[in-house]
TIMI-876579 format. One record per residue: x, y, z of N, C-alpha, C, O in turn; residue in three letters. Coordinates in steps of 0.02 Angstrom, whole numbers, plus 50000, padded with zeros to 5 digits. Example, Ala and Ser with C-alpha at 12.3 -4.5 7.8 and 13.67 -1.06 7.14 Angstrom:
BEGIN
506604971650390506154977550390506604983550390507124983450423ALA506424988850354506844994750357506455000250394506705005750402SER
REM end
This chain:
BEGIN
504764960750238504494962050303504994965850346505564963750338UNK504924970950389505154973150433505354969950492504954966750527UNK506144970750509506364966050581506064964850625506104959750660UNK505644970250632505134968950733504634966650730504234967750776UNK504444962450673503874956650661504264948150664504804945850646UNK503754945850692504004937250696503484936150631502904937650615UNK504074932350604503714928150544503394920450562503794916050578UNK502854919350560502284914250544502974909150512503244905150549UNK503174909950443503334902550420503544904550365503374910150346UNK503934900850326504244903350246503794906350205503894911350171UNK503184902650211502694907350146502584914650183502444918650138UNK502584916850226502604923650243502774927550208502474932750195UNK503574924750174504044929450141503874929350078504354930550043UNK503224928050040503054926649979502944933049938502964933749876UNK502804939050003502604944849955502854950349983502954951950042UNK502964954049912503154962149918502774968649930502204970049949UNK503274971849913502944979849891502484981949834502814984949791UNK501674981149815501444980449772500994975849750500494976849717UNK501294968549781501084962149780500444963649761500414969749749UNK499914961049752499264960449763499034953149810499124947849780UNK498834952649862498644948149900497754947249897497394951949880UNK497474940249918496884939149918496864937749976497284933950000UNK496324940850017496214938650089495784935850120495214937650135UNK496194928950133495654921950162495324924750219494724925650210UNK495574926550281495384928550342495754931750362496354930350365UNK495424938350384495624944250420495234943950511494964948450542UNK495324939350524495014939050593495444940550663495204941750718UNK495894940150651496274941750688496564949650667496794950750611UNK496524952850698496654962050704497414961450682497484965250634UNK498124957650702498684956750683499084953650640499654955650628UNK498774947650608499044941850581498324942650515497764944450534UNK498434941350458497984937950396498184933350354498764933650333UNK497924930350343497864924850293497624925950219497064926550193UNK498234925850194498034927150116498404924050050498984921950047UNK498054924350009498554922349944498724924749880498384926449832UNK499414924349892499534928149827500014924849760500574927349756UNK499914921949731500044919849669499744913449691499174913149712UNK500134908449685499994901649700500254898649780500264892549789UNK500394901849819500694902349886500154905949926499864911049909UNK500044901150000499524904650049500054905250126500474900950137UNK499944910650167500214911950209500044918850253499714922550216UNK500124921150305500024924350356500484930750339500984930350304UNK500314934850360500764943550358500364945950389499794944050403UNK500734952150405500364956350455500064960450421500154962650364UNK499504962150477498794965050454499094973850422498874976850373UNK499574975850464499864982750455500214983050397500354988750380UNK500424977950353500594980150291500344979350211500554978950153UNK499644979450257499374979050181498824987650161498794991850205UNK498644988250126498334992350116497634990650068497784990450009UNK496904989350083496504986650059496274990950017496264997050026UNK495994986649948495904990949885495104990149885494804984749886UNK494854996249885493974994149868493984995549792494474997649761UNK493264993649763492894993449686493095000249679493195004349724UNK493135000949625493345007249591494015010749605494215014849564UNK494375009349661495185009949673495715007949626495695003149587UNK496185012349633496925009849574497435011849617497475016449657UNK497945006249597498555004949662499265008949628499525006549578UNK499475013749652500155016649632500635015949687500575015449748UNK501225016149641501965014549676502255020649682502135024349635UNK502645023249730502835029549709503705030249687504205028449718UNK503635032849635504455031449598504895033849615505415030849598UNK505025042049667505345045349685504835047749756504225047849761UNK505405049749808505055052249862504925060149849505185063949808UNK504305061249910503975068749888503955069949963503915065250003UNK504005078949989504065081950038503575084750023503635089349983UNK502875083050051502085086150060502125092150096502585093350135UNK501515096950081501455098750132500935102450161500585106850135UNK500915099750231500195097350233499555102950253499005102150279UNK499905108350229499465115050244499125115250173498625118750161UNK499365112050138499185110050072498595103150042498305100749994UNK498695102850096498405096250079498845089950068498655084050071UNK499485092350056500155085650023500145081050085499955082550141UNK500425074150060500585070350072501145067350073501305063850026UNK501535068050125502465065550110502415058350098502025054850131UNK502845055750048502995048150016503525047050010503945051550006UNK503685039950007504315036650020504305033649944503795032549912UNK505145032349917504975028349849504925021149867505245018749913UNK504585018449837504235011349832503555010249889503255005349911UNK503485018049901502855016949958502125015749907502045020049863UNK501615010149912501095007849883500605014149917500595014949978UNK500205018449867499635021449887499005019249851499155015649804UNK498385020149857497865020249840497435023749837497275027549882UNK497015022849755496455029949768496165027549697496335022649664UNK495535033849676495265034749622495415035949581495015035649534UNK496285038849565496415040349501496055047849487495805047849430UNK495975052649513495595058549470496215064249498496355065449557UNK496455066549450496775072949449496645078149439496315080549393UNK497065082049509496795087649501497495092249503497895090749547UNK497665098049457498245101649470499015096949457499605098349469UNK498735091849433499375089049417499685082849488500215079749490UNK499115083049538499215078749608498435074949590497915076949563UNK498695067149627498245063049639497865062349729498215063049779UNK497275061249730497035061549835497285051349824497035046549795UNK497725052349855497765045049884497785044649965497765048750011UNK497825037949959497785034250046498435029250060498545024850020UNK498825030050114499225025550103499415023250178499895025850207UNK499085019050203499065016150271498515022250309497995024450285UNK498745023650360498085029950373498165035950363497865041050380UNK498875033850315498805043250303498515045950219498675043450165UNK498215049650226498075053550154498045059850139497955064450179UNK498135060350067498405066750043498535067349963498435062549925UNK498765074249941498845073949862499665071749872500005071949922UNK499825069549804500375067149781500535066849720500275062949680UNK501115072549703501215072149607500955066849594500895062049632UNK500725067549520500725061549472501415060349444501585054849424UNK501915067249441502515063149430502905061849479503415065349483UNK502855058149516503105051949562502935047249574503185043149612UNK502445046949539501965039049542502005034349455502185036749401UNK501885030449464501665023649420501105020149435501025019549496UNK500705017949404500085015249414500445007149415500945005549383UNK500075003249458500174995149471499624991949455499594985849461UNK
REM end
């Protein structure tokens, strides 16, 4: 978690970059309730990125300088994106918080 968040409680700190979380309640716009392995606890709503049906979750292995007259998407390494998986030109269209864009396939790993 990032410093300028107050942590809820030890299970907060249960999950990472990648994690996969299940989400009990999202009712609150800031705070969710979710679980991920065998541990339930609260994180903030801003660091997750929700996966719909037919979505596949990539990590990105090396950072990339997009650009965005292009369509690119600048990425951070270990930043989690999401998408359909369909390539085109050797770049994937992912989503990664509200931003989206193409992004090599070689900088990514599938999760």
């Amino acid at each position: 978690m990032q410093n300028n968040t107050t942590q809820r409680s030890t299970a907060d700190r249960c999950t990472g970059p990648g994690d996969r979380v299940q989400v009990m309640d999202d009712s609150n716009e800031d705070w969710w309730k979710g679980k991920s392995r065998d541990k339930v606890g609260f994180f903030p709503a801003n660091f997750v990125q929700r996966v719909r049906p037919g979505e596949r979750v990539w990590r990105v292995t090396q950072g990339y300088q997009g650009n965005r007259e292009k369509g690119q998407m600048t990425v951070k390494e270990l930043q989690v994106c999401v998408g359909k998986g369909e390539e085109t030109d050797g770049f994937l269209k992912l989503t990664s918080g509200k931003k989206r864009g193409l992004v090599p396939l070689t900088c990514l790993v599938e999760i």
